[in-house]
N, C-alpha and C positions, 0 to 999 in steps of 0.2 A: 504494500500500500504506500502512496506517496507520502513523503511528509508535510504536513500542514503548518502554516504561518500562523491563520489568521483566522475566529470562528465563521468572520463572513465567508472563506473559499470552503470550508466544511458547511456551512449551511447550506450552500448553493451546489453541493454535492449529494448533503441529504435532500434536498428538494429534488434534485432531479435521477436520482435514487442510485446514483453509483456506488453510494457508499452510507451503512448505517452505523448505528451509534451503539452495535454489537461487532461491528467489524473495528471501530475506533479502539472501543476497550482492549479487545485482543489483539491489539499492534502495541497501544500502549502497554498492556502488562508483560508481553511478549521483548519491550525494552525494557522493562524494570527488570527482568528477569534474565536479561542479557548482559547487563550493566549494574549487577550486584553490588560488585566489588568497589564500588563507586559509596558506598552505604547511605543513600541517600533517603531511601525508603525505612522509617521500624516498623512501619506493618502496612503490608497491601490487604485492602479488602477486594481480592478478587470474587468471591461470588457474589456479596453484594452490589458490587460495582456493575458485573455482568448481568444481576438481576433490574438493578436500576434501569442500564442499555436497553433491557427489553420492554422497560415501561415507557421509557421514553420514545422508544421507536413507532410503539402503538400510538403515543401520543400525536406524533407526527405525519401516522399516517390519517388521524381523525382531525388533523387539525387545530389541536387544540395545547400546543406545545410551548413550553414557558420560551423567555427570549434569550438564554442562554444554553437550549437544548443542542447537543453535541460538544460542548465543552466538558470536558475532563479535568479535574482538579486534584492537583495536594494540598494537604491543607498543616500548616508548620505544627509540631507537636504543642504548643501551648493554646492551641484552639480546641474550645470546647464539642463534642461531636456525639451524641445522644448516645448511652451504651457501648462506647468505644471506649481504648485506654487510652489514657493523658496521661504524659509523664515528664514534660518538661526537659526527657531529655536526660534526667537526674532517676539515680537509686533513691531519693527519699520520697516519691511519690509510684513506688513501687504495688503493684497489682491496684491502683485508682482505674473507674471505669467512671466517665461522666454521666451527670444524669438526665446534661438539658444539650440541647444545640445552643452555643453563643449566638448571636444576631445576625453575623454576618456567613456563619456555617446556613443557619436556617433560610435566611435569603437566597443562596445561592442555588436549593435543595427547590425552594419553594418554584424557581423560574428554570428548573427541569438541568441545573449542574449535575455533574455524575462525581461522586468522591472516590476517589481512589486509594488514596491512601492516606497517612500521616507522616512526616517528613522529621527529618533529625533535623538536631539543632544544638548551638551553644548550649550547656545546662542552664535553665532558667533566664536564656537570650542572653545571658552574657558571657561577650565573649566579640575576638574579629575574625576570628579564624573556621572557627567550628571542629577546634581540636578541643575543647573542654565538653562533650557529649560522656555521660555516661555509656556510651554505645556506642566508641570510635569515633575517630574523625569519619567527615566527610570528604572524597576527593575530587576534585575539576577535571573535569571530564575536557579542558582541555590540553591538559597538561598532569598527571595522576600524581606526581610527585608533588603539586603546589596543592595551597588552600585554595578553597571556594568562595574564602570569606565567611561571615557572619555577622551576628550569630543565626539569620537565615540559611545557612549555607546547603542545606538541603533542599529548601524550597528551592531554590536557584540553579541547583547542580538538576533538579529532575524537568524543570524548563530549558534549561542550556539541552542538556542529552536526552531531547522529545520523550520524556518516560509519562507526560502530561504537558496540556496546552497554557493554560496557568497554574500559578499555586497563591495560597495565601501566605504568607509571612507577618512578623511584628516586627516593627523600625521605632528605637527608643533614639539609641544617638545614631545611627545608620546603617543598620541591622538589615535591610532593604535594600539600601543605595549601593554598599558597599560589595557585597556579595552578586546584585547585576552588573558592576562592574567590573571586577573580578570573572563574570562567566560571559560575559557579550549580549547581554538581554537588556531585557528595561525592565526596571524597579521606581515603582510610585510610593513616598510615604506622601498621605494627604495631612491637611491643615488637620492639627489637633484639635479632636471634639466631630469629625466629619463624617466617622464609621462609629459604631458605639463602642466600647470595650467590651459589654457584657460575653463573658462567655471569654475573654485573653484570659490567660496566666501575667499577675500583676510580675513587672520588676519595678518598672520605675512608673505611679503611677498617675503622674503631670507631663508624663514625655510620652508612654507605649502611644502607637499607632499600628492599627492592623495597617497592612502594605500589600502592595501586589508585585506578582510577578508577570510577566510576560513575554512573547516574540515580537507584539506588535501594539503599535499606541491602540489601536482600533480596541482591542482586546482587553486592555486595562481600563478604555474609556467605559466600555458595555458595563464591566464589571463594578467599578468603581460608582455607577448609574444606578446600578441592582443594589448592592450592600451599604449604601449611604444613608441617611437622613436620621430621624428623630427616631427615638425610642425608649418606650415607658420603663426599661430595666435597667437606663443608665441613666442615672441626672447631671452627667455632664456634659453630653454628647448634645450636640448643634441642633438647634430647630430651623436651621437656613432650609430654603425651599434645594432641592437634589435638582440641580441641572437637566439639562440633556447631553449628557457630557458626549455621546455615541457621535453629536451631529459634527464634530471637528471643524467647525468651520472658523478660517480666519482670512479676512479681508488681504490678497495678496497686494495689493496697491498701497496699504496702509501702512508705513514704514515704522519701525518701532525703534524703542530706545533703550538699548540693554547696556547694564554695568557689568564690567568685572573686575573683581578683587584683587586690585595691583600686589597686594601684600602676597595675596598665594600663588601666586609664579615667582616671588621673590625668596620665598621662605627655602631654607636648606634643603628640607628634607624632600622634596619635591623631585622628580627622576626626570633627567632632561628630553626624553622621549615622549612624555606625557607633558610637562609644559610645550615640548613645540606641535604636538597634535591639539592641545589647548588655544595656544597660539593661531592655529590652521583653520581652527572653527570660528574664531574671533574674525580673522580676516574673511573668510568665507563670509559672514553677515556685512561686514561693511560693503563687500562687493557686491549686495542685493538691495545697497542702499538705506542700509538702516546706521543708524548712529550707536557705535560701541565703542564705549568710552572704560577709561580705567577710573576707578571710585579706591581712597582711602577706608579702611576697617583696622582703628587703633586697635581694637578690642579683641584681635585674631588670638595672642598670647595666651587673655582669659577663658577662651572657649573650654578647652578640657580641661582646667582645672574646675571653672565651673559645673560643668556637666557630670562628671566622675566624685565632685563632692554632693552634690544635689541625687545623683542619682542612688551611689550607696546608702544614703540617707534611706530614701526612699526605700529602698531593698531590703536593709535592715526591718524595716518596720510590715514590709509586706511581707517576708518571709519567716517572720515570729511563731504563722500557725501553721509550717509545717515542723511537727512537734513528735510525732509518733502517738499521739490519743488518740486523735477522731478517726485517721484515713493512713497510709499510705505506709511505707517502711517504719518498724522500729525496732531496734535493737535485742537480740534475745539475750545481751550479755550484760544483763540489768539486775539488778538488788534492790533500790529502791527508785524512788518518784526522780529527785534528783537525778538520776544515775540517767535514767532511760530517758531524760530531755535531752542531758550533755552526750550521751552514748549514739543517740539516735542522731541527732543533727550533724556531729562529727562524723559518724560513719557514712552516713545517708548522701550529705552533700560534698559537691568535689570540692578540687582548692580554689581553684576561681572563685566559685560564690562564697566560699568562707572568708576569700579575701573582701571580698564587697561589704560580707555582712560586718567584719570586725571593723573597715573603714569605717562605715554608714553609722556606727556604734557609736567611734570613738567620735565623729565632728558632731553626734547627738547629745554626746556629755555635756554635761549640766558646766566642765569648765571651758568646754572649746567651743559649744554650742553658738554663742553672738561673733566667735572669731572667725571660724567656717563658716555654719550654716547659714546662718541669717545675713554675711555679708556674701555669700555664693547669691541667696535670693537676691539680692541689692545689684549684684553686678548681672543677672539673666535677665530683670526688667532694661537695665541701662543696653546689654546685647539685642534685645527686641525693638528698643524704641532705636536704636543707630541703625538696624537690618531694617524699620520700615520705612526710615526716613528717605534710606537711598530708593524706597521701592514706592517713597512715594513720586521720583521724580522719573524711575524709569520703568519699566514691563518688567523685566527679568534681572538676576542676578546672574550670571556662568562662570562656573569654577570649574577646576577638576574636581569629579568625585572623590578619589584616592591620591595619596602623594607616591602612587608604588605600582606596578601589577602586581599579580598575585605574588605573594612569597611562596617560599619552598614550605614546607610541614615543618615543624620544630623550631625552624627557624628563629620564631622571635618568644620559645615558650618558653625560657628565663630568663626573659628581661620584663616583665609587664606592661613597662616605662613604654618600650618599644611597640608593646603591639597596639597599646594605648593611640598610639602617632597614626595609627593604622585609619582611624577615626578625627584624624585633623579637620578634614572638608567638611565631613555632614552632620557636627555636632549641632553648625550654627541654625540651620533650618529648626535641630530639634530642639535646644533652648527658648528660641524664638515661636516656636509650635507652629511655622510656614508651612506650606506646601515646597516639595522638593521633586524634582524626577533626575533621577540616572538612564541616561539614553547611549547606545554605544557609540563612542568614536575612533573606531580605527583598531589596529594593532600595535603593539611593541615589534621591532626589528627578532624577539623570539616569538612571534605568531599567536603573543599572548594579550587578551583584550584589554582594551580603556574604555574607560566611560568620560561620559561630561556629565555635571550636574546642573539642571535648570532651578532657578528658584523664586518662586511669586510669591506675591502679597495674600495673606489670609483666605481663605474661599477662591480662591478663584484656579481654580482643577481644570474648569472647561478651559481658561485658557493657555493656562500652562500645558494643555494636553495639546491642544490645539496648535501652538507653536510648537513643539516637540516631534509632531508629525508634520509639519512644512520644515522643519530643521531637519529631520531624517530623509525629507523627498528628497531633500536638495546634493546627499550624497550621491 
């Protein structure tokens, strides 16, 4: 069977019946199953997925077929998925089986998505690599020896090597962004508050964003259409009206006015191969007549340090009730109460998140608490009000996503310091709670992808999506 970009060339396949949505599943699962060693999948639900295929095929032969029928999805281990296991990924949420579909799992079900499976990941998203998985790393299918990224990096690895058409992901500091660029796809985190959370696995829980993954803007836009708006299980989640994001349309005539961040082509860490394809896309816009200027951001230095204080904070606090009482792994090598909290959480979780949680602890102390935390808060509103200001003068921000292609595996796993840098670029959207997209640009001279990152002002998806796909025509 051919392989597929985009739901509109399988719609237009199933319509005219060369191909159904029992023929998709068994090419997809037939790559999952080819592409093991990749560990991108912890559990394929192949009969129910094949069972799903046959419902939906009925459906389309009646007519009456949601608008996402023939797409095939993963969906990242920290999504909620009815009677399925969740496990973030981690031994301390060992034999958990959900009880509800999160919002965005249920939407997707409801306009005739077919699930396929559950995807690895960082433990508990964090992470940049997706070597801190209690279940092995994940490997890049384009290159087996490097990461995929993270802490998506399974979602991303099973779109890059077609084992499914999209997947869902969470992007706190750019869990999303980072990992489609890394594999050569496009990763959307939307404005936070735009998807509900109901039904994530908390890390960070003023930053998570469900995210998407994909081959093509068309296919994120559909989606992103379907899983958006209001919902009675989250009250923090946006009551803006849900676009028509699907209709892509942007005035070619219309010339726009994008900044970029003179600081991050200047920054060290940055790989001369990726600023000058950065470089190539910046010129590419001016030659189509748009105005692309370089804009100052004092504030680059702060980013990760604020991000990484504000978020273990966070972590710390969200990850108190896995305890070994109610649910999930606990320790058999207990004596008393005491013993089986410290016994369990030690055992249970890896080093990463132990690193987070003791972080998140110490800047919560009663002595460090106004020297971190509350000046981390102080300086993320000053990052948001400097990110809107440029954005209120032009359309877009473009950066590089990453300051690297993929690294090799091990690479950067003692140093922390280092994988941390890993997350330079796509902290600031998530501080700032913007809309972001990673769109592919080009290769490295080893055949290994880059991305660009676009970045708009608050709500506005349609058109960030919208430019993204006249930015990709143009290659």
């Amino acid at each position: 069977m051919k392989k597929y970009t985009s739901l509109n060339l399988i719609q237009k396949d199933l319509k005219n019946g060369s191909v159904t949505c029992a023929d998709l599943v068994a090419y997809y699962l037939d790559n999952i199953n080819k592409k093991k060693h990749l560990n991108a999948f912890l559990e394929v639900y192949e009969e129910e997925a094949r069972s799903q295929a046959a419902e939906v095929d009925k459906k389309i032969k009646s007519g009456t077929a949601g608008k996402l029928a023939g797409m095939v999805v993963g969906l990242k281990d920290v999504l909620c998925h009815t009677d399925h296991a969740l496990q973030a990924s981690s031994k301390i949420l060992d034999g958990f089986r959900s009880q509800f579909n999160g919002t965005a799992v249920q939407r997707l079900l409801d306009e005739d998505a077919i699930i396929i499976g559950r995807n690895n990941c960082d433990e508990f998203a964090m992470g940049s690599s997706n070597e801190n998985s209690a279940f092995g790393p994940v490997l890049n299918d384009a290159d087996n020896e490097r990461v995929p990224g993270g802490s998506s990096g399974g979602s991303a690895v099973a779109v890059q090597a077609d084992m499914c058409l999209v997947s869902l992901g969470s992007d706190t500091g750019g869990s999303v962004r980072q990992p489609a660029a890394f594999c050569g796809i496009f990763g959307l985190k939307p404005t936070y508050s735009r998807i509900s959370r109901h039904g994530l696995v908390a890390y960070a829980s003023s930053f998570d964003c469900i995210g998407i993954f994909s081959k093509s803007v068309e296919d994120m836009a559909i989606t992103l259409e379907v899983v958006a708006g209001k919902d009675e299980f989250d009250s923090t989640v946006s009551t803006k009206p849900v676009e028509t994001y699907s209709i892509l349309s942007i005035d070619p005539s219309k010339k726009l006015k994008i900044a970029y961040i003179k600081e991050t082509l200047e920054t060290e860490g940055i790989s001369g191969e990726i600023k000058s394809k950065t470089v190539e896309a910046i010129e590419k816009l001016k030659a189509e007549g748009h105005t692309v200027e370089a804009v100052d951001f004092p504030l680059l230095d702060y980013l990760l340090p604020t991000y990484y204080i504000l978020t273990t904070a966070e972590a710390s606090s969200n990850l108190s009730r896995f305890d070994g009482v109610k649910y999930g792994y606990r320790s058999p090598n207990t004596t008393t109460l005491e013993s089986m909290y410290k016994k369990t959480r030690t055992e249970g979780f890896g080093a990463e998140v132990k690193r987070r949680i003791m972080l998140g602890t110490f800047v919560l102390s009663a002595s460090y608490y106004d020297a971190y935390y509350t000046k981390a808060q102080k300086v993320r509103r000053m990052i948001r009000d400097y990110t809107k200001k440029i954005l209120s003068q032009y359309d877009f921000i473009v950066l590089p996503t990453t300051p690297t292609t993929a690294f090799k595996q091990g690479e950067h796993s003692e140093d922390p310091l280092e994988m941390y840098l890993a997350d330079l670029f796509t902290v600031q959207s998530s501080v700032s709670g913007l809309p972001a997209i990673s769109i592919p640009n080009g290769e490295d001279s080893g055949g290994l992808p880059i991305g660009l990152q676009i970045m708009a002002d608050d709500f506005q998806e349609g058109k960030l999506l919208a430019f993204s796909k006249y930015f990709t025509d143009l290659n």
